[in-house]
C-alpha positions in Angstrom: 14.3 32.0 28.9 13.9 29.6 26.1 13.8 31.1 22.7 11.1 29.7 20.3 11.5 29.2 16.8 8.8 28.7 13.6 10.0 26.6 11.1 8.5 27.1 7.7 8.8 23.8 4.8 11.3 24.9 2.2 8.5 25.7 0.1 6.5 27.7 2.8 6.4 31.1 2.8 4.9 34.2 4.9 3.8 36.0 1.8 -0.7 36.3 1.5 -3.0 38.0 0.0 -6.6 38.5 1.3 -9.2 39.6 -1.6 -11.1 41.9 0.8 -14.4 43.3 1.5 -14.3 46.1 4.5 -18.1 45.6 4.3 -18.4 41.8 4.8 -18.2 40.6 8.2 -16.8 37.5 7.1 -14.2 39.2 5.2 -13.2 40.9 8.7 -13.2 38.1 10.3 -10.4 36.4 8.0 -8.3 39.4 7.8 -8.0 39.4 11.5 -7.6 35.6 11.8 -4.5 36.3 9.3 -3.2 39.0 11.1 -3.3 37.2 14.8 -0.7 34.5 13.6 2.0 37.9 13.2 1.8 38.4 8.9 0.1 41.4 7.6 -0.9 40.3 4.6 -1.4 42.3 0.7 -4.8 43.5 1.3 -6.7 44.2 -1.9 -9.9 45.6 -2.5 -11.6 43.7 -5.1 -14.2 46.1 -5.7 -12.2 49.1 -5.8 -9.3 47.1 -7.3 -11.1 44.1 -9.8 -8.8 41.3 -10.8 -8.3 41.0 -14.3 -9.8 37.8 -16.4 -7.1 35.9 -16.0 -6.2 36.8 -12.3 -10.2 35.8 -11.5 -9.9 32.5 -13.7 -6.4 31.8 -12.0 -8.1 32.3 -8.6 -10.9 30.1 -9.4 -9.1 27.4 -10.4 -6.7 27.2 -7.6 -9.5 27.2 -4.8 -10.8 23.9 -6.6 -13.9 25.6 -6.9 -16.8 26.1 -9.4 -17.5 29.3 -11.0 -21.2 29.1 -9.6 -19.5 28.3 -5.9 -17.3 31.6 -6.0 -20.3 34.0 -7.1 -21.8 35.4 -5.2 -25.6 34.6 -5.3 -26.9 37.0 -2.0 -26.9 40.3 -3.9 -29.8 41.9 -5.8 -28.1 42.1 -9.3 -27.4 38.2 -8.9 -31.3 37.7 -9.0 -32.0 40.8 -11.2 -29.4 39.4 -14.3 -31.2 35.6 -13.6 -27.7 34.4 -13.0 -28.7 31.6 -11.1 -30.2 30.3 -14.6 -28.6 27.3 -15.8 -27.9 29.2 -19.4 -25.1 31.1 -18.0 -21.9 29.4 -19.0 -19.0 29.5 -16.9 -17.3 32.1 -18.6 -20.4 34.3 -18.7 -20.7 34.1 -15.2 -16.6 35.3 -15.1 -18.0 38.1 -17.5 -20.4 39.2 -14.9 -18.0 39.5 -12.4 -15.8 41.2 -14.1 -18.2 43.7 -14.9 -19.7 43.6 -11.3 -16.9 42.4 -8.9 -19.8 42.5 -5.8 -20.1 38.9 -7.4 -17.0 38.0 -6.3 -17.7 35.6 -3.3 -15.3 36.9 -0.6 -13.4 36.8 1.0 -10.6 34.8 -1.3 -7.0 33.9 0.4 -3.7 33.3 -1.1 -1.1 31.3 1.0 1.7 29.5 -0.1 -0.2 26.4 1.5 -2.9 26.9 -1.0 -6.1 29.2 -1.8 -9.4 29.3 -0.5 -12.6 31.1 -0.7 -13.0 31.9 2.8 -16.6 30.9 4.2 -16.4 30.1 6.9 -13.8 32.3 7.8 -12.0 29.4 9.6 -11.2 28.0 6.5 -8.2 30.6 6.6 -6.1 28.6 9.2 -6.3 25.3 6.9 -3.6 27.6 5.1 -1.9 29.7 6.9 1.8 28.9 7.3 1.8 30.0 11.1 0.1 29.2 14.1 -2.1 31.8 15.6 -0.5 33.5 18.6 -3.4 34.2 20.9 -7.3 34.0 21.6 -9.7 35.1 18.5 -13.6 35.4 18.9 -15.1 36.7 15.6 -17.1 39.9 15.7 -20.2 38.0 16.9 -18.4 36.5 19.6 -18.2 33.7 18.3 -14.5 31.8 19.8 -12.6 30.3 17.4 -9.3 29.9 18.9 -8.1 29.7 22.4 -5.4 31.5 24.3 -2.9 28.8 23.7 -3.4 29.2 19.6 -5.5 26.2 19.1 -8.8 26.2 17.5 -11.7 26.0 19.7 -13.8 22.2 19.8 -17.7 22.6 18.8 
């Protein structure tokens, strides 16, 4: 029976961290796509568990993102603070999420391949340092990867 090795770059490794919402089905759906390449990731619950200023600045910046891309516009106190108003400055907007981490846009991803705010969930295997090991349909049944590992063609 032939063994089969991963090989990881030098600069690779298995460690990631999923910023997590239980709640979001997106959120699921990442966590799961994480866990079907093997690598049970740090799991933290950003609402339970706020990053701190720097930690949410840090994370902004590393996903390449905007501040206004990583909040998180489809919840009530988004529209009830007028956040969406072109006043805000981007470290307002930080402020807000600090005080109100629902904000956060989730879920956000840690790899040593790189971070990403996670919407579409499939953005997770852009940056995860293994392949996935089996089939995975998201909770809608939606397939997104095969039973050899390999993403699914739309």
């Amino acid at each position: 029976m032939p063994e089969f090795f991963i090989t990881l770059q030098a600069n690779q490794t298995t460690d990631i961290t999923i910023y997590h919402n239980p709640k979001c089905g997106t959120s699921r759906n990442t966590l799961a796509l994480i866990r079907n390449t093997g690598i049970e990731p740090r799991v933290i619950h950003y609402l339970e568990t706020p990053p701190s200023r720097d930690e949410l600045v840090a994370l902004i910046t590393a996903t390449g993102a905007s501040v206004r891309d990583v909040i998180r516009s489809k919840q009530d106190i988004f529209n009830e603070l007028d956040l969406a108003n072109p006043k805000w400055t981007d470290d307002e907007l930080i402020n807000f999420m600090l005080a109100h981490p629902i904000l956060i846009n989730r879920p956000i991803v840690v790899t040593s391949l790189g971070t990403r705010l996670c919407r579409p969930s499939e953005l997770v295997l852009d940056i995860l340092p293994l392949p996935q090991l089996g089939a995975f349909s998201k909770e809608d049944g939606e397939a997104v990867i095969n039973a050899q590992g390999h993403r699914v063609s739309i």
